[in-house]
N, C-alpha and C positions, 0 to 999 in steps of 0.2 A: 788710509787717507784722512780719517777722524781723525785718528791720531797727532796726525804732523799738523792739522790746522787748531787745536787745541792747544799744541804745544805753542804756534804762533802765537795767539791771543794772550795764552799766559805770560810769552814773552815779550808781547806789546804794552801787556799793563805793567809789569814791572819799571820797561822802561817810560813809558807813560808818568809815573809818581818819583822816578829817581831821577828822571828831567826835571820836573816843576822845581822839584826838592835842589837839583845843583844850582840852577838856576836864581833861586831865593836868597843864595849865599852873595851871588855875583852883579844881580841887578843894583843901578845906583837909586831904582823909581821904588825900591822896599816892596815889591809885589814880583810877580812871577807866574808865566804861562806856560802850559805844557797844550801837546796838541793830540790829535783825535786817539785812540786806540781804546782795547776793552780794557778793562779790570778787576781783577779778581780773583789775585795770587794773596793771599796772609804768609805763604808759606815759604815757599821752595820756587824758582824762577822755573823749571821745569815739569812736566808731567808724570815724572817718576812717582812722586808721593800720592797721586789723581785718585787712587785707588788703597792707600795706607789703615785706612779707616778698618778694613775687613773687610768681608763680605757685603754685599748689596743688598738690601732686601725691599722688596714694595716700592722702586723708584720710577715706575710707572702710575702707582695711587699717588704717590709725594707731587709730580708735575699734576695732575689733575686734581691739587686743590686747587681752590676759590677762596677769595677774600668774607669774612663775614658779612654777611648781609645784611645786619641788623640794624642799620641808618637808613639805608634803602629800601627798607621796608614800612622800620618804625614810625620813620623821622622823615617824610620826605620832605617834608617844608624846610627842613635843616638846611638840607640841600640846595634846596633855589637858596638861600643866603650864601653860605660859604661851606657846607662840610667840604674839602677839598678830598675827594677820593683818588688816593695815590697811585694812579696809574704811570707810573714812571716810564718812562720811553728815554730819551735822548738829556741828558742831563751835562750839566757844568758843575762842577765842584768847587767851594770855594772855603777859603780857612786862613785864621791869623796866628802868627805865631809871635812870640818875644826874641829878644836878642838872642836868651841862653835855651829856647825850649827846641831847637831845631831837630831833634832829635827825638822829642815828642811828637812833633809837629809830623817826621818819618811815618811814625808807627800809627798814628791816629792817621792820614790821610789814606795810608794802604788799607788801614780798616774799614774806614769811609767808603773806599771805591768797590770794595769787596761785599760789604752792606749793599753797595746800590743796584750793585750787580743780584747780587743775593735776590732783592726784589724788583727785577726785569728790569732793571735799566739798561742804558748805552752810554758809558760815559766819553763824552766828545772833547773836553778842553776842561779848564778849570784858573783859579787863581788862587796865591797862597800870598799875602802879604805880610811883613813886619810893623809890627807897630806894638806898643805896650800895652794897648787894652784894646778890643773891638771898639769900634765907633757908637757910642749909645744910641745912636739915632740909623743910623742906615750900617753897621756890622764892622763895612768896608774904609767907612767915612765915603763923601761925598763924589770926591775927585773920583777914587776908584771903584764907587759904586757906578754912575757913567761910564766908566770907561769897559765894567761888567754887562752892561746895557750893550754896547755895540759890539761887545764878542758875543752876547747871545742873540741878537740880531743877523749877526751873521754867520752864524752855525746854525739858525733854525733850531736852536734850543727849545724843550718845552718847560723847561724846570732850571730853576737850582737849587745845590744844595747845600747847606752850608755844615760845618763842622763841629761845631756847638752849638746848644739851645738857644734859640734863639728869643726875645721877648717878643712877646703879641707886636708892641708898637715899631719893634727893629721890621719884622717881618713885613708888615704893612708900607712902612715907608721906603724899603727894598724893591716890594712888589711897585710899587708906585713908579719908581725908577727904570726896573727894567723887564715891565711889561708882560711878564710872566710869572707862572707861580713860583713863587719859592718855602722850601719846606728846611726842616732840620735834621739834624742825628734822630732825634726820639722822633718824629716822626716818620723815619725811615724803619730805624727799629719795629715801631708799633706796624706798619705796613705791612715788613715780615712777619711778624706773630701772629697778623689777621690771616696770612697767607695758610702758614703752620698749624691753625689748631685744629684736632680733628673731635674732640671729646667735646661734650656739652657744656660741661667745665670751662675747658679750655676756652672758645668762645666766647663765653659770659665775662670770663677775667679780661679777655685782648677787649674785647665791646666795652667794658667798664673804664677799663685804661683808656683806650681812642676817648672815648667822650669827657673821662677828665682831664685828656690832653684838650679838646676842642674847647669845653668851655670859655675859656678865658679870648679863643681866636677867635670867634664872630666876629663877622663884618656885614656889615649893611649895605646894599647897593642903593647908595641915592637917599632923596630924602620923600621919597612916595615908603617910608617902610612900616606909617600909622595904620592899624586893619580897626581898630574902634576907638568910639567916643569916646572920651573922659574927663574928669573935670567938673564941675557942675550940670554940666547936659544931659544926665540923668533929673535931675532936681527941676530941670524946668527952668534955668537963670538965664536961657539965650545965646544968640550972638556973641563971642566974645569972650565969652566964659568956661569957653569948652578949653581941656588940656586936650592934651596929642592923643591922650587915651594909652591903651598898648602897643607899642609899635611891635612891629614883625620879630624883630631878634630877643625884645623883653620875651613873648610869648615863645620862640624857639628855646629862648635859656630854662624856659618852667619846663619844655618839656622832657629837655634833655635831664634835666633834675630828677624830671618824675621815671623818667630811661633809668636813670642811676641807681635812686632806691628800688628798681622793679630788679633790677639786674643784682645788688647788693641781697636782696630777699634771696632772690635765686641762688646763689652762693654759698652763703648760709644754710640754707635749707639743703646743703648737698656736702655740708661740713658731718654732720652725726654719723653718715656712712662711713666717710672715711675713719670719723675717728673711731668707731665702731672693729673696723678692720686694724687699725693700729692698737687698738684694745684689747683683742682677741689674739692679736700676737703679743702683748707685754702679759695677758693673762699665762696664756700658755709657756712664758720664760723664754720666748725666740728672741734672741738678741738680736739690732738691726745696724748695717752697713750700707750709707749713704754714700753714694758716686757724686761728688762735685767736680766743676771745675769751669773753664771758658769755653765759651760756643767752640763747636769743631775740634776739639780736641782731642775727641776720640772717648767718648764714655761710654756711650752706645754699642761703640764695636768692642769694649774690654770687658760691659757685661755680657755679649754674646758669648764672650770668651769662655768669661767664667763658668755661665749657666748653659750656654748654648739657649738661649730664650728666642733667639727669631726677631727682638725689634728693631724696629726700624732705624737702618744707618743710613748717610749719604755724604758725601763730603760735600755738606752745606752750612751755612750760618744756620742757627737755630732749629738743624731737624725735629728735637727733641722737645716738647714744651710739657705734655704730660707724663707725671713720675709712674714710674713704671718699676712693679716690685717683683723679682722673682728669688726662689727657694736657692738657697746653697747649703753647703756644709762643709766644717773644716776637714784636714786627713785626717783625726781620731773620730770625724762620725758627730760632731755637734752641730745640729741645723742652724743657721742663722738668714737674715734675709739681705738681699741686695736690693738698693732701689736707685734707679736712672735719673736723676732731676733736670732740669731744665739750666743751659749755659748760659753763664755770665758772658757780661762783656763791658767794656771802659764806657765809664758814663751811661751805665744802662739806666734808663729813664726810673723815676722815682713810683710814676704810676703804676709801671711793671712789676715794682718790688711790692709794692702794696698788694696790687692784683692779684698776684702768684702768691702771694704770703701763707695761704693756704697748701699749694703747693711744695712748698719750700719746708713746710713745717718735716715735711717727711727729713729735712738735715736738721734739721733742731732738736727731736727726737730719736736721733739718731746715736747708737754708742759706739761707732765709728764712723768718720768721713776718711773714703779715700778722695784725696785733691786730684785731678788726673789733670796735669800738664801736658802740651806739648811740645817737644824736646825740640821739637824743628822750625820755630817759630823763632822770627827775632827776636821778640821781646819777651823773656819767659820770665824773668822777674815782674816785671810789669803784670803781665797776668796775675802770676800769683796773689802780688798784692791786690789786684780789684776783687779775685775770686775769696780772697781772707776781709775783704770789706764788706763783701754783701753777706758772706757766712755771718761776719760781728752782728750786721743790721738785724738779721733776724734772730739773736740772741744764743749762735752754736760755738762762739769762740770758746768754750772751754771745753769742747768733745775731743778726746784724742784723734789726729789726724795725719794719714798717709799719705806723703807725696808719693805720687806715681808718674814718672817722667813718660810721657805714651810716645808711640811711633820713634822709639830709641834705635830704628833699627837703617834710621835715615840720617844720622848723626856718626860724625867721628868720634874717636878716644878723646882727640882734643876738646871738642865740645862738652862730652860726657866730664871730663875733669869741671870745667869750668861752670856747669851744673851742680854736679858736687859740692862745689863751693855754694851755691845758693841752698843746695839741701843737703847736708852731711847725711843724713840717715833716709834718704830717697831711696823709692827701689826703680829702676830702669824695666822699663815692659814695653811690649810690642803687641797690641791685641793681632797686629796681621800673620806676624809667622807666633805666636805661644811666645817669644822670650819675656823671663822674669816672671810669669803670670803665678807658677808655682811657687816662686818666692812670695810673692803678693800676698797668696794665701794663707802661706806659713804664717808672716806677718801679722794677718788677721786676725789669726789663729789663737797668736800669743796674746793678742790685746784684748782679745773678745772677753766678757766678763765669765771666771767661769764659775760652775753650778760649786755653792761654798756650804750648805748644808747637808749632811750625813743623815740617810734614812734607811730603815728595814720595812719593808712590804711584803705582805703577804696577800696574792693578787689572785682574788677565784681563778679560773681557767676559761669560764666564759668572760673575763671584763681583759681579752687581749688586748681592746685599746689603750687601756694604761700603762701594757708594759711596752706598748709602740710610742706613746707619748712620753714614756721614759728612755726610749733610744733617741728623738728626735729632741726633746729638750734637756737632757742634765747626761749622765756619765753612770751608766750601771759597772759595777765592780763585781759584782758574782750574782749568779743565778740560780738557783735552786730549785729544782722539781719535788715537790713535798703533797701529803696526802691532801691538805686542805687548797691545795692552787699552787701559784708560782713565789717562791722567797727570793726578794730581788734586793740587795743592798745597793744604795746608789746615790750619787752625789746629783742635789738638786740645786734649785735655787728658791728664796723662799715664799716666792708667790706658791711657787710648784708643788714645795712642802708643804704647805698648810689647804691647798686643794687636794690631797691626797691622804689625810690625816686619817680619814677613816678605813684606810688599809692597811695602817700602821704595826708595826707589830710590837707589843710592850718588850722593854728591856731586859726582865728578867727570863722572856721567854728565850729571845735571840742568845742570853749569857746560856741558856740551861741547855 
């Protein structure tokens, strides 16, 4: 019975955004209404994919997070101003598109509805109209901002949302109009990321984002929002003399400031670990292999694959937020490391990229990315490109990198060709049933840097962790049990060589 009402829903919201969307084309009023149902298919119209990802794990700790708390506790005075804590309920959606974007317009709205969903909404109706720019002043322009007002008047909307960023003053004079909150993409975003983090880390980055999103949106209610004197009335000059002093929101903005550097400290102060641990692997010669790609597209369940590591999958927007690193090796026995990063997505707020910049470092550092696409998505170019924009931002575009076309196993030949053409040298994988994953590797394999220095060691018999650090980082060629310890020739790399110098064995001896 789950089943068949699941399937319902996915197949309400489909139709739900391919109504608003025919519609768009056909209306003479350049706008477009679609009517109640859920949303929150990116993928496939039916339930068959529901479960693509792999295996499930922890999706009972995943529904029992909470939002971060950190305004709510910090900041409560934020809060009687304007923090708007996004508790999405019942929402309208709303978006513009140009003559020639309609087809953007497609894929960004489904993303939209799937987002809102993602962070507990209900989406009820919504509006998409035409015109060449948003309206500077109210999004919609004026006519259609009204006419937004009395669909959400009578849906009992509590929200909307709109589909691009919006500017402080659009948002304000929206709200003005139709009497409810209205919020944006990055704010929807940033909502689920508060949802998703479960690390201390993580946390600190979504808290630092939410706040350099708020900034700039305070609002004041009214004009009682002076709490002191200022002006000369410390001085003794009177009546008359006094300014406004602080008002409420000046004093909110300091303190959200002083939130920011306490939270920036915090971050910092929790950088030397990691790079500590990224240190001790380039000391040791373990080459690393970063998992990118777009939210949901399955990275999570392809490092299950590889490693059988246990983290956490779900077929949701943003499961993943902290990188997550585990052990591999290729089929000749070379360890290298995998690491899980956090998914892109179109227009992913700029706060986030800053935020997570830490994060993220684990693909900048990295001497491979595999890019993990999904095959079954309309828009798989489009992916691509935002997921090869935010790699640029953080300075990895010149890492070699593996497309990995995921959940290949929901796709026809037709498609697959048509893929091909976007990536000639893609490899096709399915972390749910293993296809391609052995290919994957292979691929790795070949690319990984290998150990390019020639040594002879002569290794006591009690120092066996050397010649285990010599299986696990470089390439032993022969072995040799000899009176003085172990004679191990073997190709290193030359951090590895030159930590090992002292069990070197001279040349003339190895010739004699």
């Amino acid at each position: 019975m789950t089943e068949d009402l699941n399937e319902t829903d996915t197949t309400e919201a489909v139709d739900v955004v391919s109504r608003v969307l025919a519609n768009a084309q056909s209306r003479s009023a350049g706008y477009s209404r679609f009517v109640a149902g859920g949303a929150q298919a990116l993928q496939t119209s039916g339930h068959e994919g529901e479960n693509s990802d792999g295996e499930q794990f922890d999706r009972d700790d995943r529904q029992a997070l909470r939002r971060v708390a950190g305004l709510s506790t910090e900041l409560e005075d934020v809060t009687e101003v304007e923090y708007r804590q996004l508790r999405l309920e019942n929402v309208v959606l709303i978006g513009v598109y140009s003559q020639n974007s309609l087809e953007d317009a497609e894929n960004s709205l489904h993303e939209l509805a799937a987002l809102a969903e993602t962070a507990g909404a209900t989406v009820l109706d919504g509006l998409l109209q035409r015109r060449p720019h948003p309206d500077p002043s109210t999004y919609l322009g004026k006519g259609k901002a009204e006419e937004l007002a009395s669909l959400v008047a009578a849906l009992g909307a509590d929200t909307v949302v709109a589909d691009t960023e919006l500017a402080p003053s659009q948002r304000r004079a929206l709200e003005d109009v139709v009497k409810v909150k209205v919020i944006d993409r990055t704010a929807v975003i940033l909502d689920i990321f508060s949802q998703h983090a479960k690390s201390r880390e993580g946390k600190a980055q979504v808290e630092l984002a939410q706040l350099e999103y708020l900034l700039p949106r305070l609002r004041g209610w009214g004009e009682s929002m002076s709490r002191q004197a200022g002006g000369q009335v410390g001085a003794g000059a009177g009546m008359g003399s006094r300014g406004p002093g602080e008002t409420k929101i000046e004093l909110d903005r300091r303190r959200i400031h002083t939130r920011m550097a306490r939270l920036r400290k915090q971050i910092t102060a929790m950088k030397p670990a990691r790079e500590a641990k990224r240190a001790n692997r380039k000391r040791n010669a373990v080459p690393s292999v970063a998992i990118a790609g777009y939210t949901n597209a399955g990275k999570s369940s392809l490092l299950n694959r590889m490693t059988h590591a246990g983290v956490l999958v779900e077929n949701s927007l943003f499961a993943t937020l902290d990188a997550t690193v585990r052990k591999s090796q290729t089929p000749d026995g070379r360890l290298y490391t995998l690491a899980d990063t956090v998914g892109f997505v179109r227009a992913l707020p700029h706060q986030l990229v800053e935020a997570f910049r830490s994060t993220l470092e684990e693909v900048a550092d990295s001497d491979i990315i595999v890019h993990v696409v999904d095959a079954s998505h309309p828009d798989p170019a489009g992916q691509i490109a935002t997921v090869r924009d935010v790699i640029g931002e953080v300075g990895a575009r010149g890492i070699p990198e593996i497309i990995a076309f995921n959940k290949s196993d929901l796709v026809d030949d037709g498609t697959r060709l048509v893929l091909r053409g976007l990536a000639p040298d893609a490899v096709f994988v399915s972390a749910r049933s293993g296809e391609g994953v052995a290919e994957l590797q292979a691929r790795i394999a070949e690319i990984l840097p290998e150990p390019e220095i020639e040594i002879d060691l002569l290794v006591p018999y009690d120092r066996g962790d050397v010649v285990s650090q010599l299986h696990r980082s470089g390439r032993i060629l022969t072995t040799q049990y000899v009176e003085g310890g172990t004679h191990v020739h073997a190709l290193v790399h030359a951090d590895l060589a030159g930590s090992l110098a002292e069990f070197a064995v001279p040349a003339a001896a190895v010739e004699a």
